[in-house]
C-alpha positions in Angstrom: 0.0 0.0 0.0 1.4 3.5 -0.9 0.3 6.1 1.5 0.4 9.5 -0.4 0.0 12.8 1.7 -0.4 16.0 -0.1 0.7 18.6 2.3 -1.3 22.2 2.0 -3.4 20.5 -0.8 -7.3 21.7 -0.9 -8.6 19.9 -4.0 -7.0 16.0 -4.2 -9.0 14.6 -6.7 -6.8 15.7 -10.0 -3.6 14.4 -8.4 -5.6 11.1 -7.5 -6.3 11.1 -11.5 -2.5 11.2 -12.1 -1.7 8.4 -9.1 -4.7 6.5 -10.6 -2.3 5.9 -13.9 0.2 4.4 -12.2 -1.0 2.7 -9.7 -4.9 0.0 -8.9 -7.2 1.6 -6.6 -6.2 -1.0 -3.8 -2.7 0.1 -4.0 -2.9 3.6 -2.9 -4.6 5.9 0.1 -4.1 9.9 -0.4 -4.4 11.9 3.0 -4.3 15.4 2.7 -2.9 17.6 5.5 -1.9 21.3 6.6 1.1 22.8 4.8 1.4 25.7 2.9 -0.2 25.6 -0.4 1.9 24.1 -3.3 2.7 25.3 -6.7 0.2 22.8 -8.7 2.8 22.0 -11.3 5.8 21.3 -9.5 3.8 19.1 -6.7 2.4 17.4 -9.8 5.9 16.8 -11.4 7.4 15.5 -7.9 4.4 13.3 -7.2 5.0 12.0 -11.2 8.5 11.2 -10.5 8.2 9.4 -7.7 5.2 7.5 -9.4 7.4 6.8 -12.0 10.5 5.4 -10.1 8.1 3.2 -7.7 6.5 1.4 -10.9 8.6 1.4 -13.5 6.2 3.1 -15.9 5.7 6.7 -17.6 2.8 8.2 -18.7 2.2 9.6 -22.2 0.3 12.1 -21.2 2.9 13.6 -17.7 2.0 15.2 -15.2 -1.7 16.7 -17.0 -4.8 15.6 -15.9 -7.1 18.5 -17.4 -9.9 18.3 -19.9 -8.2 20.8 -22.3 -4.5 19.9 -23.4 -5.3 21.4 -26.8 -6.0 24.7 -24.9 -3.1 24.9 -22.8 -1.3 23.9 -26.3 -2.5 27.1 -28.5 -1.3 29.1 -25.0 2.1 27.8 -25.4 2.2 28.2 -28.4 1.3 32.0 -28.4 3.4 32.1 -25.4 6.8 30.5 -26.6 6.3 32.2 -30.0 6.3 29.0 -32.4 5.5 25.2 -32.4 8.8 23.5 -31.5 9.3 26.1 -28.5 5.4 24.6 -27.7 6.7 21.2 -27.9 9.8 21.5 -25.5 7.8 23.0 -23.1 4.9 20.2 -22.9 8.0 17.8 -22.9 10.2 19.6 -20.8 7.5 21.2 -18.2 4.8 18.7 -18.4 6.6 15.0 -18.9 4.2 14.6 -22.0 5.8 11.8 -24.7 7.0 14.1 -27.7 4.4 11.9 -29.6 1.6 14.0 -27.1 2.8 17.0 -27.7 3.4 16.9 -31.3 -0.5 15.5 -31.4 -2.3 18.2 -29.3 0.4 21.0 -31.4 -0.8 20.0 -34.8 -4.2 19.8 -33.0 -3.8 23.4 -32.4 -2.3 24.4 -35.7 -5.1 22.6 -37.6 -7.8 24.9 -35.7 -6.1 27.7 -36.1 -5.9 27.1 -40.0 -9.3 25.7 -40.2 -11.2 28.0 -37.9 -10.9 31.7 -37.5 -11.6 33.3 -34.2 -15.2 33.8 -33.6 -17.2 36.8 -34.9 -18.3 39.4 -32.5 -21.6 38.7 -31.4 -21.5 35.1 -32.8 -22.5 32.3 -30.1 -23.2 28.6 -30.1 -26.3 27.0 -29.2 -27.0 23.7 -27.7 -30.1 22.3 -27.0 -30.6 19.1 -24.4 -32.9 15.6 -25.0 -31.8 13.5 -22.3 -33.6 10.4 -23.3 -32.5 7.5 -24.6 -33.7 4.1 -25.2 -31.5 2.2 -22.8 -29.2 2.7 -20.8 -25.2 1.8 -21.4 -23.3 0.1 -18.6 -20.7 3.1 -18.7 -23.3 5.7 -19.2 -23.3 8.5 -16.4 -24.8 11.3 -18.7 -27.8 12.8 -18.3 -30.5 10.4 -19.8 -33.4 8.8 -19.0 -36.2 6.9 -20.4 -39.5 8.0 -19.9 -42.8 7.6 -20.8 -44.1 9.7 -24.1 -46.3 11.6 -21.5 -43.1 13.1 -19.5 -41.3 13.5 -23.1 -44.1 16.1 -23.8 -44.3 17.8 -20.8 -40.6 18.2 -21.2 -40.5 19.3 -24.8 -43.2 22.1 -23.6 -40.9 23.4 -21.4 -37.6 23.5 -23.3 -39.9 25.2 -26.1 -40.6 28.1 -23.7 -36.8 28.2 -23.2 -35.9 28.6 -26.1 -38.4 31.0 -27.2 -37.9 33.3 -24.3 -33.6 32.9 -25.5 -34.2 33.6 -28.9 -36.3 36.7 -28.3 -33.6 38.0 -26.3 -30.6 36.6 -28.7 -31.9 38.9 -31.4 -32.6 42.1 -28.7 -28.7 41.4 -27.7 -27.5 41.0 -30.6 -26.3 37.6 -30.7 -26.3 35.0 -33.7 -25.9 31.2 -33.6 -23.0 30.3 -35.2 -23.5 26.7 -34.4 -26.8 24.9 -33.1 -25.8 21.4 -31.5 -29.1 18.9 -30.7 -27.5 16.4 -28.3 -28.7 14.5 -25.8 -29.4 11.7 -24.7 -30.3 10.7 -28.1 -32.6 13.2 -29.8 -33.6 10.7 -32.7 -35.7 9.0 -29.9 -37.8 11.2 -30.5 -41.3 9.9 -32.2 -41.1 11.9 -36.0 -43.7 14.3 -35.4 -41.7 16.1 -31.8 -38.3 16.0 -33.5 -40.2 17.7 -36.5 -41.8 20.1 -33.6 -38.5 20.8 -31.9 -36.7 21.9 -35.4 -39.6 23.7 -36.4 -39.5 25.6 -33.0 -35.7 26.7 -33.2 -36.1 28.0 -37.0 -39.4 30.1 -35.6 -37.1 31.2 -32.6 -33.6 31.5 -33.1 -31.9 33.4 -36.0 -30.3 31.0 -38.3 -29.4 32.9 -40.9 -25.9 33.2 -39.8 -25.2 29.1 -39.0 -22.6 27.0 -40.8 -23.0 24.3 -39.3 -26.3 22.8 -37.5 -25.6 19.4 -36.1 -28.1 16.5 -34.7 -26.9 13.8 -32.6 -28.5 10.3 -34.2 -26.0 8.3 -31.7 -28.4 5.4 -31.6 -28.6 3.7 -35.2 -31.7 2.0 -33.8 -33.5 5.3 -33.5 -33.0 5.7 -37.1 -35.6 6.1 -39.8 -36.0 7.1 -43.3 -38.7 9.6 -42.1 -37.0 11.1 -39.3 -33.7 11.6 -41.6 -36.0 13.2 -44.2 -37.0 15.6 -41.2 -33.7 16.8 -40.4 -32.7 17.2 -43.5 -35.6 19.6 -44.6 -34.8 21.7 -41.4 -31.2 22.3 -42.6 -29.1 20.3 -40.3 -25.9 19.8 -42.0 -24.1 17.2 -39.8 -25.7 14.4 -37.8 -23.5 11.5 -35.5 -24.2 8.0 -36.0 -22.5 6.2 -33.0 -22.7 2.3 -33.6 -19.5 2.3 -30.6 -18.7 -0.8 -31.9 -19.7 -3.4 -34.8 -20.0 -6.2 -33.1 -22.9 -7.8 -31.9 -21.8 -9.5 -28.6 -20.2 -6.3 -27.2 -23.5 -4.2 -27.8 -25.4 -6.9 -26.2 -22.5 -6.4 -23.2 -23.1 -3.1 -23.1 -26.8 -2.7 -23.0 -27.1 -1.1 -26.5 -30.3 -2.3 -28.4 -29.1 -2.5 -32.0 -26.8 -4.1 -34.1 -24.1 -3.5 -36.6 -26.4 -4.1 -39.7 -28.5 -1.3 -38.3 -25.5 1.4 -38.1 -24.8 0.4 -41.6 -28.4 0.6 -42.6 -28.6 3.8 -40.7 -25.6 5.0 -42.5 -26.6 4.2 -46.0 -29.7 5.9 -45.3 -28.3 9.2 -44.1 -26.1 9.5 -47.0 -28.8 8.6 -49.4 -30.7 11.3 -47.9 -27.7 14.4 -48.5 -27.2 15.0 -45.2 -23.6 17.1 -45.6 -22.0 15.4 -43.0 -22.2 12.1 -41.0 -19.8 11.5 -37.8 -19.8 8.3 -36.3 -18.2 7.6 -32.7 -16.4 4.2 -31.4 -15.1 3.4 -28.3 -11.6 2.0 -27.3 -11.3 -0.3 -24.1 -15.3 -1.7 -24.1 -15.9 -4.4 -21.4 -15.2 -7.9 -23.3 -13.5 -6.6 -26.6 -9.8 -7.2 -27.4 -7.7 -5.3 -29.9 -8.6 -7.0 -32.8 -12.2 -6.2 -32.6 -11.8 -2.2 -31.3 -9.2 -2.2 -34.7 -12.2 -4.3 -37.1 -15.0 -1.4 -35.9 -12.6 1.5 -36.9 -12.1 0.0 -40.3 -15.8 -0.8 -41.1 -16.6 3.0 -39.9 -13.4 3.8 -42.5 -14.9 1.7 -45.1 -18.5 3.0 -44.7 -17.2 6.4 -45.9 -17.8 8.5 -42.3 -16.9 12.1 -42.7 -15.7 12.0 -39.1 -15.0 9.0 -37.0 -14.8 10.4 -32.8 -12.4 8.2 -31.1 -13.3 7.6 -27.4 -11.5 5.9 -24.6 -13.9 4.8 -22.4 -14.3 6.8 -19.4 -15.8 4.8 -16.4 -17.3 7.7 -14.3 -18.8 7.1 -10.5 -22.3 7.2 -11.6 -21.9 4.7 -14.4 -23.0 0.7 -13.6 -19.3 -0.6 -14.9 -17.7 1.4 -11.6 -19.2 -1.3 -9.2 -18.7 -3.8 -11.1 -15.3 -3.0 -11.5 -14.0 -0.3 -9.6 -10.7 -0.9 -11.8 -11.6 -1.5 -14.5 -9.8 2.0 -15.6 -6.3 0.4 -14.8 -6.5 -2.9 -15.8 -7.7 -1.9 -19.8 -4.7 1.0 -20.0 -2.5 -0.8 -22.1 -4.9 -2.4 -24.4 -6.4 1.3 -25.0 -2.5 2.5 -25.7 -3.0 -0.2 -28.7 -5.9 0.4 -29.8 -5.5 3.9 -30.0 -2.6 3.3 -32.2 -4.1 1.1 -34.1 -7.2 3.4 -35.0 -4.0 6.7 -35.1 -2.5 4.2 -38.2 -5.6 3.6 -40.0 -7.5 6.9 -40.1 -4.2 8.9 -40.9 -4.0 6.4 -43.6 -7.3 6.9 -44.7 -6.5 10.9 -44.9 -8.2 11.9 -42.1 -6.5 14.2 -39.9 -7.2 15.2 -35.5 -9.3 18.0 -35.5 -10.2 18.1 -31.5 -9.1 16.5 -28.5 -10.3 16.2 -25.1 -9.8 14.0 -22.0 -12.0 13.4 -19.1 -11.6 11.7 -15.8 -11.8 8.4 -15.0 -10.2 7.5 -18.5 -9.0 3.9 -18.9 -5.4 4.3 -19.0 -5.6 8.0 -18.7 -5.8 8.3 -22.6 -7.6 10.7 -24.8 -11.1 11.4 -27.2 -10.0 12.5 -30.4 -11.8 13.6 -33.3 -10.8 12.5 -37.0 -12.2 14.3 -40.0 -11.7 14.5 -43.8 -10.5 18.0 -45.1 -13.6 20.2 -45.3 -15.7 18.5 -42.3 -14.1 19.5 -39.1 -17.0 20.0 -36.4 -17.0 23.0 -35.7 -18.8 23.0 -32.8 -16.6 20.6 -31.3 -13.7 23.0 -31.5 -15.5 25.9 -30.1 -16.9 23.6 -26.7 -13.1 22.7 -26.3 -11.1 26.4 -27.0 -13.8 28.1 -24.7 -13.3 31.6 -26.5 -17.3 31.5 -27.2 -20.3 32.4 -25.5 -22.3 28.7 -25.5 -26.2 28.9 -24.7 -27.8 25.8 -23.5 -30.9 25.1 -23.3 -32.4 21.5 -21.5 -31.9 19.6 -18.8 -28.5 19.0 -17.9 -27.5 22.0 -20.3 -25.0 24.6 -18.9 -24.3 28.0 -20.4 -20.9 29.2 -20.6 -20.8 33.2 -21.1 -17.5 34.3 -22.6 -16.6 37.8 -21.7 -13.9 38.4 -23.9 -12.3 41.5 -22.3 -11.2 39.3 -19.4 -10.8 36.3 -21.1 -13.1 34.8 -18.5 -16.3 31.9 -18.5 -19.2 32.3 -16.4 -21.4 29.1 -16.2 -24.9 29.1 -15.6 -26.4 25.3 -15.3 -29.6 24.2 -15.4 -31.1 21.3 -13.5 -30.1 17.8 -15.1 -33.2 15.7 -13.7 -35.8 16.1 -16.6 -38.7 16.4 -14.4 -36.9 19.1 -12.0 -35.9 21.1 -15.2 -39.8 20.9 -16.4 -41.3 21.6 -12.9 -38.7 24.6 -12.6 -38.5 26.1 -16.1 -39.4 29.1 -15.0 -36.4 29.5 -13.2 -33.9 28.5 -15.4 -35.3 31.0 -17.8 -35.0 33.7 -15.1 -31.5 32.6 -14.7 -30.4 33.1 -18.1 -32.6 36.8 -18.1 -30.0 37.5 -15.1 -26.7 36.1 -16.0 -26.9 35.8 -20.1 -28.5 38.6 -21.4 -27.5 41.2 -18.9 -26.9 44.7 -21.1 -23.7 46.8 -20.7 -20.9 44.0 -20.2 -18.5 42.8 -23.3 -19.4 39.1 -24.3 -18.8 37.3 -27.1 
């Protein structure tokens, strides 16, 4: 047993995310005590390098354990005045493998080309369905399934916030430059309430200004011909088709309803229909799959033609079912994710698709990464503006929370709203008053 005290630490739980790399969750206890506060970094390298010695290992990713590498990247970068003074300082500073840093650099660099900074006035909405069909074993989002009753009741309440937000978006000023339905899986949704919803956010919310409008389809079950005819008459330009993986006894596994020939299907049908763009997400390190299966599901998503393929690892959060089942599980798969991100890093980069975002989370198996692949011409850019936080976000939804970007400081203030469903509907009254007092409040530089 290691006994790890962190002396004048408040916050232990991102250096547990860096022990938790090295080390199984039986073979550590972290005590904090009174000391005078550290400097985060260099407590971080220390703790690194004695991790390192006692085990024998390194970590690709050093001493970070924050969502945003990319971020911290582009500062760098800005900072140092070039990309190889960016590099040696994520090597050199933060222990990161030059392979790490050369990724989340040409990350940076590929935004920066792709993407100019964001208009004035220009913001990104997101709106919230947080039902789904089932839930997965390593789900902790906010989703639920509910009766079509409750789904109504809910959709009358997010309608009312986003009317009240788009009156007020056009009084301020502001202009979606993205609009992002996620969820949850919005395609669960019967035809006739995802028709309502789109229907309601062209009446409400100024589009003309949009380049890209996304829908997340992440079920393939949820799927129809209909529905797809739907979103593409509202002018969504990008939709995400998530089969996770392609093989049949792994979905089962993982409590998903559908099977591979349906993602296909789904697929097929999408493009058939002209949707512009079609993003499909698998996941690295799912219970019961080796590598050879993980490196089979990226090259049927290849071979399907996906405009973007969204590399997870899987994350195995505290308020998923897979944490009591295996409280370590995160440890035990971090060398088979190392693989099989390498595998998939081979094969997409062969295929001419290029990493457009990149973002970790805790809980990660192995500590690893979520990147985003695209073709040239299909970067999400949505996903890039979530990640380099230099744009106001309005959400709307349970479980949605506003980020207002106040350029002048170069400062976020969030504003949440309630993630239980039936709170959110009970109290929409409220959350509307909280984005009249914190969104749209006159007089202060956003962007």
């Amino acid at each position: 047993m290691f006994d790890i005290d962190l002396k004048g630490v408040r916050n232990k739980y991102e250096y547990e995310e860096l022990v938790k790399v090295f080390l199984k969750p039986s073979e550590y206890r972290i005590t904090v005590s009174s000391g005078r506060e550290p400097d985060k970094n260099q407590l971080k390298r220390e703790l690194y390098s004695s991790l390192s010695e006692w085990t024998g290992k390194r970590h690709e990713w050093g001493i970070l354990t924050g969502v945003r590498p990319v971020k911290l990247a582009g500062e760098l970068y800005e900072k140092q005045g070039g990309r190889q003074e960016a590099v040696d300082a994520l090597v050199n500073e933060y222990y990161l493998s030059a392979e790490k840093a050369e990724l989340i650099v040409s990350v940076y660099e590929y935004q920066r080309n792709v993407l100019k900074k964001p208009e004035e006035g220009s913001i990104g909405v997101y709106v919230g369905i947080p039902f789904c069909p089932t839930r997965c074993l390593y789900c902790s989002f906010t989703s639920y399934q509910a009766a079509d009753s409750k789904i109504l009741e809910y959709l009358a309440a997010l309608f009312k916030e986003i009317e009240f937000a788009g009156h007020e978006m056009k009084e301020a000023g502001m202009k979606p430059e993205t609009v992002y339905i996620g969820g949850g899986t919005p395609t669960v949704l019967c035809a006739a309430d995802l028709e309502r919803l789109l229907d309601h956010i062209k009446k409400h919310l100024d589009l003309s200004g949009v380049r890209e409008f996304t829908v997340e389809a992440g079920r393939p079950d949820t799927v129809t011909p209909e529905k797809l005819k739907i979103i593409k008459g509202a002018g969504v330009t990008r939709i995400s088709i998530n089969p996770q993986s392609m093989h049949s006894r792994t979905l089962g596994h993982i409590g998903r309803a559908h099977t591979p020939e349906d993602a296909k299907e789904a697929f097929a049908a999408a493009r058939n229909e002209g949707i512009g763009a079609i993003n499909m997400d698998v996941i690295a390190g799912l219970p019961e799959e080796g590598e050879a299966e993980f490196a089979d599901t990226v090259n049927q998503v290849i071979g399907l033609g996906a405009d973007n393929v969204t590399v997870h690892t899987l994350a195995v959060k505290r308020a998923s079912r897979l944490i009591d089942i295996d409280s370590g599980y995160h440890y035990k798969r971090g060398e088979d994710v190392r693989e099989m991100l390498a595998a998939a890093r081979e094969a997409l980069s062969g295929a001419g698709y290029a990493p457009y975002y990149l973002y970790r989370q805790k809980h990660m198996a192995g500590g690893y990464e979520n990147i985003g692949w695209c073709k040239p011409g299909t970067a999400g850019i949505y996903n890039i503006r979530i990640m380099e936080e230099r744009q106001t976000i309005a959400a709307f939804g349970a479980g949605g929370i506003t980020k207002v970007y106040y350029s002048g400081e170069n400062r976020l203030q969030r504003i949440p709203n309630v993630s239980n469903y039936e709170i959110y509907t009970a109290r929409i009254d409220e959350m509307v008053l909280r984005k009249r007092e914190k969104l749209f409040v006159k007089g202060e530089e956003q962007c």
